[in-house]
TORKOL-4160 file (C-alpha; in steps of 0.2 Angstrom, whole numbers, padded with zeros to 4 digits, m for minus):
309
<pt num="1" X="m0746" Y="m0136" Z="1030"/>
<pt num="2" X="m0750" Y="m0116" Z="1025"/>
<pt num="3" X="m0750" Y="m0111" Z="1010"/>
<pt num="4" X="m0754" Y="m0094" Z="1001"/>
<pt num="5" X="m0769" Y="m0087" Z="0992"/>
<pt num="6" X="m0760" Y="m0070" Z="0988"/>
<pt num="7" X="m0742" Y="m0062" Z="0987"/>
<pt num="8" X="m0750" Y="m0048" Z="0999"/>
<pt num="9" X="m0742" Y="m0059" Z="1017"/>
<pt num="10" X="m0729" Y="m0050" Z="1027"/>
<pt num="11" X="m0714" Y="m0057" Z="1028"/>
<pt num="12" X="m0706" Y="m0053" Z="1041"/>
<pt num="13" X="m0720" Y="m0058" Z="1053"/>
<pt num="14" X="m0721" Y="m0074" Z="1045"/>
<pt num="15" X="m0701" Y="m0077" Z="1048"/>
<pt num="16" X="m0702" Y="m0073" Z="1067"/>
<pt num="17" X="m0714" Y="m0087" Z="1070"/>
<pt num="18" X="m0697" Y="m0100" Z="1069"/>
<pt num="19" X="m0709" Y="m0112" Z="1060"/>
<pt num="20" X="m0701" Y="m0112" Z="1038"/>
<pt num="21" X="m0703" Y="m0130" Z="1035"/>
<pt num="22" X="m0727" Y="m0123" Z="1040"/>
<pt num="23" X="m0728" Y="m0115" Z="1022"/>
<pt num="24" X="m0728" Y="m0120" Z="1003"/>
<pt num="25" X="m0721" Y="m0112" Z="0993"/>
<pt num="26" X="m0708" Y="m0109" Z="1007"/>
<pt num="27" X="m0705" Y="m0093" Z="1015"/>
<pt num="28" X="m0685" Y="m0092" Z="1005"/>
<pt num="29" X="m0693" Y="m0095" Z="0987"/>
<pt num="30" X="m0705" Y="m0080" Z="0992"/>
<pt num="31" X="m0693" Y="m0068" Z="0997"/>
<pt num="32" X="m0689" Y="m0060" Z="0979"/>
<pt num="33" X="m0703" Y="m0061" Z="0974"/>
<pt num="34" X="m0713" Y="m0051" Z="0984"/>
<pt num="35" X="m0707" Y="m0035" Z="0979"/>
<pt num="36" X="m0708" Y="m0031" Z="0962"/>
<pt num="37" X="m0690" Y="m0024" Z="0959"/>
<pt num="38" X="m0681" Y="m0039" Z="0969"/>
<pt num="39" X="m0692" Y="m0049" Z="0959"/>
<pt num="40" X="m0686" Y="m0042" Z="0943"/>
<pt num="41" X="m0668" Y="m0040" Z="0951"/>
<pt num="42" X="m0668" Y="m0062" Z="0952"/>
<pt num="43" X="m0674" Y="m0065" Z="0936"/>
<pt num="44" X="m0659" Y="m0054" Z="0930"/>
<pt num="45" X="m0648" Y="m0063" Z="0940"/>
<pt num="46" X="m0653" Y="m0081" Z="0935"/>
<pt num="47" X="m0652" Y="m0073" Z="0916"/>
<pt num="48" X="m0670" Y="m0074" Z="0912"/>
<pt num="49" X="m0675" Y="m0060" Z="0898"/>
<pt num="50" X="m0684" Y="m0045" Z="0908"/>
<pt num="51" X="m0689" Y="m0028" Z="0904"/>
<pt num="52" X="m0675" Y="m0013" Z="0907"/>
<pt num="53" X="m0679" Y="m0010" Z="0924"/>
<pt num="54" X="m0673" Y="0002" Z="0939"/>
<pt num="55" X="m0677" Y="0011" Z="0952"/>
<pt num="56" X="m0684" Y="0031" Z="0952"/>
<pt num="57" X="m0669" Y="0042" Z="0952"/>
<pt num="58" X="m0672" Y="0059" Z="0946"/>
<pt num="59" X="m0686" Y="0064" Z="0933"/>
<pt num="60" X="m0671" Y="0070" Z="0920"/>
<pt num="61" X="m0663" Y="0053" Z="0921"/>
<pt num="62" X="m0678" Y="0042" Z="0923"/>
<pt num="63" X="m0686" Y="0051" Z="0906"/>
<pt num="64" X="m0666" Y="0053" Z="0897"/>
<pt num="65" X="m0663" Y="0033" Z="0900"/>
<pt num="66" X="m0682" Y="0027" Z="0894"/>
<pt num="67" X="m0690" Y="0042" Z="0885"/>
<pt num="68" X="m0711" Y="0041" Z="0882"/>
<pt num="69" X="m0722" Y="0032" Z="0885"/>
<pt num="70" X="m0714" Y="0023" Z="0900"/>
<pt num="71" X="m0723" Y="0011" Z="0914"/>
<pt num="72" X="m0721" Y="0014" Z="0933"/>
<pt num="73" X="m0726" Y="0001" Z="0947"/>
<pt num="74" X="m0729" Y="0000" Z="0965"/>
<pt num="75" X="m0717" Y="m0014" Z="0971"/>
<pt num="76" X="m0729" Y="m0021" Z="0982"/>
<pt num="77" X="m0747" Y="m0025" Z="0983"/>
<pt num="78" X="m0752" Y="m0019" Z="0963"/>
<pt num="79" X="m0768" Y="m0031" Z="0957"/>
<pt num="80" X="m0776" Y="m0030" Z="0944"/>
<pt num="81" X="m0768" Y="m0016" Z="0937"/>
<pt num="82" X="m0770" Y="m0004" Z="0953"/>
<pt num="83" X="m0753" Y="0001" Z="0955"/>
<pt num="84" X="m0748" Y="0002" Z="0936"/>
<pt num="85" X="m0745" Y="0017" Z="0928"/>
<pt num="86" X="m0742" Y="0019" Z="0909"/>
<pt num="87" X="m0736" Y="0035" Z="0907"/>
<pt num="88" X="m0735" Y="0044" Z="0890"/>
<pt num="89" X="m0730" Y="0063" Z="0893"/>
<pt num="90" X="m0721" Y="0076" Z="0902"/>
<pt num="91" X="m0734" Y="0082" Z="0907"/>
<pt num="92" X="m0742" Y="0063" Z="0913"/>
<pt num="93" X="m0725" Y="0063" Z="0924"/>
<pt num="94" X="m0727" Y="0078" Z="0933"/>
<pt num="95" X="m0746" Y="0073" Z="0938"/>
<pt num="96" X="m0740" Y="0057" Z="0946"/>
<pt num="97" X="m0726" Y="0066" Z="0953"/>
<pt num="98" X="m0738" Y="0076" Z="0962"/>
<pt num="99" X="m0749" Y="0061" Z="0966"/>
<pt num="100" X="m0740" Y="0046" Z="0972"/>
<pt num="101" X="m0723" Y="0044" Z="0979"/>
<pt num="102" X="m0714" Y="0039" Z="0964"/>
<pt num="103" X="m0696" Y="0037" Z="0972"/>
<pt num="104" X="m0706" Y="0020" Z="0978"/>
<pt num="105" X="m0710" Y="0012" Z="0960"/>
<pt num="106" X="m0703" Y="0002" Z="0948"/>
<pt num="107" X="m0696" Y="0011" Z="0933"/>
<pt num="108" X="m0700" Y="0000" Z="0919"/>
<pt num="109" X="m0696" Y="0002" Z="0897"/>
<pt num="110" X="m0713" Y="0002" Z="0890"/>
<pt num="111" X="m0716" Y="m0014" Z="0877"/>
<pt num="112" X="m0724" Y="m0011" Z="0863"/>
<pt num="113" X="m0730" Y="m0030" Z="0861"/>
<pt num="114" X="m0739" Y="m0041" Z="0849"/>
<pt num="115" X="m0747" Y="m0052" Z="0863"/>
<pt num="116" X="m0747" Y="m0055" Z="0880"/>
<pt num="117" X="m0743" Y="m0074" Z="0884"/>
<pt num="118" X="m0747" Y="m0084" Z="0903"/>
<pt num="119" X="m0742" Y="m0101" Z="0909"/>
<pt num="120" X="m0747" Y="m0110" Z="0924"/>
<pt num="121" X="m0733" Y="m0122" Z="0932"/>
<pt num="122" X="m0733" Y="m0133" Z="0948"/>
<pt num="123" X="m0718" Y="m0141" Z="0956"/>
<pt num="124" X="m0716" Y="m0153" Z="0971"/>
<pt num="125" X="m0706" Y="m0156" Z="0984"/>
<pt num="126" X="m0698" Y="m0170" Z="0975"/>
<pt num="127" X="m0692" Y="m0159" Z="0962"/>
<pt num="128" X="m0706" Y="m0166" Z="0948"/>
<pt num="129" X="m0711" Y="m0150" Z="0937"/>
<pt num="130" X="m0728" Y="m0152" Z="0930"/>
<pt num="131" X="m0731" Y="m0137" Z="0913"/>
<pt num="132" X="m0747" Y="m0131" Z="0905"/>
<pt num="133" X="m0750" Y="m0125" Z="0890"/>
<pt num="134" X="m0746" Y="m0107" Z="0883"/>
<pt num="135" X="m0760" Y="m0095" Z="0885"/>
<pt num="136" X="m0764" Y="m0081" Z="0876"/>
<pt num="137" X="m0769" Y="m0067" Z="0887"/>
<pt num="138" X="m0779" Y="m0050" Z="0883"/>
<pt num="139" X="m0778" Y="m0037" Z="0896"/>
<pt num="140" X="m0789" Y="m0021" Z="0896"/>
<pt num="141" X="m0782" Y="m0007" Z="0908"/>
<pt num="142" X="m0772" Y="m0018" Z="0916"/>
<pt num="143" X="m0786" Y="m0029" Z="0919"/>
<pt num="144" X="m0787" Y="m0047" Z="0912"/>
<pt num="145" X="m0803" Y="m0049" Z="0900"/>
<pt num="146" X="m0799" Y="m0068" Z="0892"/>
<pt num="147" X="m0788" Y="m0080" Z="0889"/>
<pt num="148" X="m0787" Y="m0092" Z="0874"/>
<pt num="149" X="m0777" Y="m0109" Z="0879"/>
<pt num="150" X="m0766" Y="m0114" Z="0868"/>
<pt num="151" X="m0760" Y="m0099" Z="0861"/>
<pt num="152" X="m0758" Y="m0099" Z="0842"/>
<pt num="153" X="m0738" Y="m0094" Z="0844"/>
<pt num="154" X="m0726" Y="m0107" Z="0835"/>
<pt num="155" X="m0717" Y="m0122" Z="0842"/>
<pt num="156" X="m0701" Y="m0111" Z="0848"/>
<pt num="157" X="m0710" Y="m0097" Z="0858"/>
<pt num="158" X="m0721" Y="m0110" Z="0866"/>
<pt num="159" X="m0705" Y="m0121" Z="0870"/>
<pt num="160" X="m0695" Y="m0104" Z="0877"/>
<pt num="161" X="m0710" Y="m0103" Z="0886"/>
<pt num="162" X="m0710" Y="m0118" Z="0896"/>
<pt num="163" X="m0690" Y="m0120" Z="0898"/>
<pt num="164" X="m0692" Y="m0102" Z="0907"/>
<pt num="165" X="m0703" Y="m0106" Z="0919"/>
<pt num="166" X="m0694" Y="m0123" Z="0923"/>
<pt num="167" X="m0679" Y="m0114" Z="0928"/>
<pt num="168" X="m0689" Y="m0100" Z="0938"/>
<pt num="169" X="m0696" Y="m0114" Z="0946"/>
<pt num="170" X="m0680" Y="m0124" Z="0950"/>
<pt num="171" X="m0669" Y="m0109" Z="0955"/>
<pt num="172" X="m0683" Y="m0104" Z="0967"/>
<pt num="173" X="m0685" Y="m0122" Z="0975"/>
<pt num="174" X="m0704" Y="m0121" Z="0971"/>
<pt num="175" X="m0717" Y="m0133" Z="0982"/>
<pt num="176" X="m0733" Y="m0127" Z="0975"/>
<pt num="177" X="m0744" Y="m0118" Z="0959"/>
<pt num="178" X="m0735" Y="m0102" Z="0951"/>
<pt num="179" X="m0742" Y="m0091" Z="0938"/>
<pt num="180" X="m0731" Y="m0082" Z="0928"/>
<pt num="181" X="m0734" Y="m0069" Z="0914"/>
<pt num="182" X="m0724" Y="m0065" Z="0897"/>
<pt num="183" X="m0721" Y="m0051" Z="0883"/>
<pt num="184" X="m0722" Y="m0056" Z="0865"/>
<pt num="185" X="m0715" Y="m0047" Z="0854"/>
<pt num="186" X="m0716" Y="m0044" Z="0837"/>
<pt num="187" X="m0698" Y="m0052" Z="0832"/>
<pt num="188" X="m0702" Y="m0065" Z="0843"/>
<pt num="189" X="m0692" Y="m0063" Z="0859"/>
<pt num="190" X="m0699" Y="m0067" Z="0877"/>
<pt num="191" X="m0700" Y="m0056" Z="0891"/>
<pt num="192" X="m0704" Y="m0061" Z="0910"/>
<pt num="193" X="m0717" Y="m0049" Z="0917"/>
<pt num="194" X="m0722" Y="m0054" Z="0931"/>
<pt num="195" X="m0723" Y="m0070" Z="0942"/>
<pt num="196" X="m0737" Y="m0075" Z="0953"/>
<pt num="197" X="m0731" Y="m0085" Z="0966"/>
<pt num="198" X="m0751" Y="m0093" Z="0967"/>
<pt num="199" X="m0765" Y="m0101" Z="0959"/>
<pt num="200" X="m0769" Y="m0084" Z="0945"/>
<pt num="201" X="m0783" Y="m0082" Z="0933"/>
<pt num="202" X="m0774" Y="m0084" Z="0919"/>
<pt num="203" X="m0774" Y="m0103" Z="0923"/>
<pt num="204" X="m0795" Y="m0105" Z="0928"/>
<pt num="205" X="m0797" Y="m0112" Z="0911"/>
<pt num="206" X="m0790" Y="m0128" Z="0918"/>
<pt num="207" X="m0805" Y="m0130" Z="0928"/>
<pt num="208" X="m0814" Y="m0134" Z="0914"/>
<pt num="209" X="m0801" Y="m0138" Z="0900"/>
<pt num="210" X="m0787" Y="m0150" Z="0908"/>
<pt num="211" X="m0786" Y="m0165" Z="0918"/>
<pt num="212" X="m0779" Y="m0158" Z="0931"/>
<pt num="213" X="m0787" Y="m0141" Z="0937"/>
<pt num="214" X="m0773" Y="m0129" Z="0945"/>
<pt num="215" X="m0781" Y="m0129" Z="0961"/>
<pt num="216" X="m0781" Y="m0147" Z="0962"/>
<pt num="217" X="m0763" Y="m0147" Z="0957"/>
<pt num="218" X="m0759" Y="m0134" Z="0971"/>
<pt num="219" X="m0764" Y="m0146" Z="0983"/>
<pt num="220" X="m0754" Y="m0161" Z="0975"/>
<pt num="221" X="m0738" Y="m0152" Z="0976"/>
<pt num="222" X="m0740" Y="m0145" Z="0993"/>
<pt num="223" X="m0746" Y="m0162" Z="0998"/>
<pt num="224" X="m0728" Y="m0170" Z="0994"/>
<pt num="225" X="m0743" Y="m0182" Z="0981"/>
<pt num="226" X="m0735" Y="m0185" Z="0961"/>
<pt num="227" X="m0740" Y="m0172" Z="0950"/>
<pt num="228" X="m0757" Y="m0172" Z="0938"/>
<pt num="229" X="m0757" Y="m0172" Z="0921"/>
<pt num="230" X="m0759" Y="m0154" Z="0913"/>
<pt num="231" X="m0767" Y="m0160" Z="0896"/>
<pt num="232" X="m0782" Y="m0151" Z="0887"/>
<pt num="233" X="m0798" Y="m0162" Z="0889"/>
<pt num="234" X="m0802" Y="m0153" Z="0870"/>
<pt num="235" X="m0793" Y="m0143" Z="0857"/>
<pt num="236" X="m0794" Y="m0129" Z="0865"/>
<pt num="237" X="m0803" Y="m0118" Z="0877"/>
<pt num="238" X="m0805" Y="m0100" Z="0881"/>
<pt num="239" X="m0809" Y="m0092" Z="0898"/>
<pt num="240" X="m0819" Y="m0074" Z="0899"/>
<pt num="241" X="m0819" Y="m0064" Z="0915"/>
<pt num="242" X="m0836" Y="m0056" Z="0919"/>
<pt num="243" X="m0830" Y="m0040" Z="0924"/>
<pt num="244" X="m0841" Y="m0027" Z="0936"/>
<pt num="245" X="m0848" Y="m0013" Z="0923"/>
<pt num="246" X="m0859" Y="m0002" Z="0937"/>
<pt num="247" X="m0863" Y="m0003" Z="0956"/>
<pt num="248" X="m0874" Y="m0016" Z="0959"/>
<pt num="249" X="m0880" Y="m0030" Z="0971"/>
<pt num="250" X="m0889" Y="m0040" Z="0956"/>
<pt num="251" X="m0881" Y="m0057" Z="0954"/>
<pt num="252" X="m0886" Y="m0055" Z="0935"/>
<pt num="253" X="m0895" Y="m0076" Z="0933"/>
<pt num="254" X="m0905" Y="m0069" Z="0916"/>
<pt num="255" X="m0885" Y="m0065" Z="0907"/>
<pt num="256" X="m0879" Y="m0080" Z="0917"/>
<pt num="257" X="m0892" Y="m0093" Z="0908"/>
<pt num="258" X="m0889" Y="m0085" Z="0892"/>
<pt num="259" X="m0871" Y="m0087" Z="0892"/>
<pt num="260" X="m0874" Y="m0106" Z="0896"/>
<pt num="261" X="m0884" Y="m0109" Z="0880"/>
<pt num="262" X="m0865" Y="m0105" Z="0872"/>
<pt num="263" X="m0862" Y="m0123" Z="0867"/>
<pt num="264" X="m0850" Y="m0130" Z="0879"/>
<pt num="265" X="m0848" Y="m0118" Z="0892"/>
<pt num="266" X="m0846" Y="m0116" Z="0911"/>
<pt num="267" X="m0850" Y="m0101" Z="0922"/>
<pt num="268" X="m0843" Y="m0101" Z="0938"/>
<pt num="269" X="m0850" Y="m0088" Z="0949"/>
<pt num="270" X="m0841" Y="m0080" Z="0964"/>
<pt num="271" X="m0857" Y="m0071" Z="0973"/>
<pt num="272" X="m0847" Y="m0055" Z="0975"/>
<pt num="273" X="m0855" Y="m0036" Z="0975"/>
<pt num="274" X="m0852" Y="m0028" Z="0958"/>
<pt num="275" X="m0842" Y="m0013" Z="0955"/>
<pt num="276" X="m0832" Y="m0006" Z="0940"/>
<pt num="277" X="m0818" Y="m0018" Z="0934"/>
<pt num="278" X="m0822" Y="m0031" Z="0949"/>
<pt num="279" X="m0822" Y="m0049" Z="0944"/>
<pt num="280" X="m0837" Y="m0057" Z="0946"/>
<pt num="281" X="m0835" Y="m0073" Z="0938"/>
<pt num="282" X="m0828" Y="m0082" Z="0924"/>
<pt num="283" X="m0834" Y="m0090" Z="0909"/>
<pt num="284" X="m0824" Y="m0105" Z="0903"/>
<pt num="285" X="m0828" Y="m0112" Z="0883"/>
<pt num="286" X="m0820" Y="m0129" Z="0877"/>
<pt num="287" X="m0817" Y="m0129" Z="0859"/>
<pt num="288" X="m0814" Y="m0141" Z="0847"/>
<pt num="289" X="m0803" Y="m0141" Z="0829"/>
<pt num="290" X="m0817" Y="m0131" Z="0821"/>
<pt num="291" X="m0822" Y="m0120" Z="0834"/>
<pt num="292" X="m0805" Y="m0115" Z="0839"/>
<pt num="293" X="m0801" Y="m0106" Z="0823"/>
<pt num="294" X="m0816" Y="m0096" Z="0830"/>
<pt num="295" X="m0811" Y="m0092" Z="0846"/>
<pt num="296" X="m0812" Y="m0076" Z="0847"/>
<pt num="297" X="m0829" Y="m0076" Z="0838"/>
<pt num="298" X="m0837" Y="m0085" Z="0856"/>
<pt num="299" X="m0827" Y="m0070" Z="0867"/>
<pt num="300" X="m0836" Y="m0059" Z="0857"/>
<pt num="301" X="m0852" Y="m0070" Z="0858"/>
<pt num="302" X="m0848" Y="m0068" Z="0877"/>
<pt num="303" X="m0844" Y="m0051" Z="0880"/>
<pt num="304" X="m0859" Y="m0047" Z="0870"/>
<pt num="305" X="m0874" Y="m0055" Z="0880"/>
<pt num="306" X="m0862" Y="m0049" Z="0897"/>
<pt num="307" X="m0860" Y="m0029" Z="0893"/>
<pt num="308" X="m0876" Y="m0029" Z="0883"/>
<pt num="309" X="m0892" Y="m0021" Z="0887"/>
């Protein structure tokens, strides 16, 4: 059994090995996924609320039907937030214009959201659909810094939430661990973004904060085993990317140990080389009642000892 660390695999080449029942998810639920304008082109299809969306046509039109600011994407291979353009001008246009290909990227509406929203689902071969809680995400040019699980939205939102990804779950014929990643906005209707057909790091807080982490619930659902449970160990949790802030080799233990005096926290290390925006680790918090009111009190605690002198 194969399955996928990343949506970056190619295809085609994977197709002419005459081996589909090898890989989990299967090669058929990745195919409109992989490419960011068939991906949005099957959530429209299966009547799931997306963004306007289309294709690059000409400047005159592309500004006439979405005005300013307005996003472009690469369709394919656009991580953390390489590929994204937000563009806000005439003048911002032009530049790109002259920069990339832009008759290859998603046109996109720009959403002027309250919040950003994530959920982690798994779903076996048997059908069985395993959901984690709503997770609030914060994203800093178009690079996650935290997550706050569950996400203080009310008992609808959360509930649209979760019926979403079921179905994008079940039309796809899922065997394996998606992430997929909302639009809130401030009346309250849900947008799909994106969906990460893999483990994503919107979901590490399970490491920590569930029964089940989402790696470990990867390998149950391509195992053909039942499902875990997706409950909080605590009442809540938050997760804090430590993001590269310079060039360095240093593996930064001093800012490590102090972020372990945080009451209840986990550090989890990845031994990369930093650089600018790169993710070196994560932090993950378990919370309980009291501290959760206050969550975003220990991101700043966090963030503080991370960037800090």
């Amino acid at each position: 059994m194969i399955t996928f660390e990343n949506e970056f695999v190619d295809l085609k080449a994977l197709q002419e090995l005459g081996l589909p029942e090898v890989f989990q998810p299967s090669l058929k639920t990745l195919a409109p996924l992989l490419d960011k304008y068939h991906q949005r082109s099957f959530l429209q299809q299966v009547d799931l609320p997306v963004p306007k969306f289309s294709l690059w046509s000409s400047q005159s039109k592309v500004i006439a039907d979405y005005g300013f600011p307005l996003v472009l994407k690469a369709r394919r291979h656009g991580y953390d937030g390489q590929g994204t353009f937000i563009i806000k001008d005439i003048e911002g246009l032009e530049w790109l214009a002259k920069t990339v290909p832009v008759e290859e990227l998603l046109v996109e509406e720009f959403i002027p959201f309250e919040r950003e929203l994530g959920i982690i689902a798994a779903r076996n071969g048997l059908g069985d659909i395993a959901v984690y809680p709503v997770t609030e995400t914060f994203q800093q040019n178009q690079v996650c810094r935290w997550t706050i699980t569950p996400a203080d939205v009310s008992l609808q939102v959360a509930e649209k939430v979760k019926a979403i990804a079921r179905t994008i779950l079940d039309k796809l014929e899922v065997v394996g661990v998606f992430g997929i990643e909302f639009f809130l906005t401030s009346d309250n209707r849900v947008l799909v973004n994106e969906i990460a057909p893999r483990t994503h790091n919107s979901g590490h807080y399970t490491l920590d904060g569930c029964d089940t982490s989402q790696f470990a619930m990867q390998l149950r659902a391509v195992s053909g085993l039942s499902l875990g449970s997706t409950n909080l160990k605590a009442a809540g949790v938050v997760m804090v990317n430590l993001l590269g802030y310079e060039e360095s080799e240093s593996d930064y233990q001093v800012k490590r140990d102090r972020i372990l005096e945080i009451p209840h926290s986990f550090v989890h290390w990845y031994g990369k080389t930093s650089r600018p925006g790169r993710k070196l680790g994560h932090v993950t918090v378990i919370l309980d009642e009291k501290k959760l009111t206050q969550a975003k009190s220990v991101i700043e605690e966090t963030e503080s000892i991370w960037y800090g002198e």
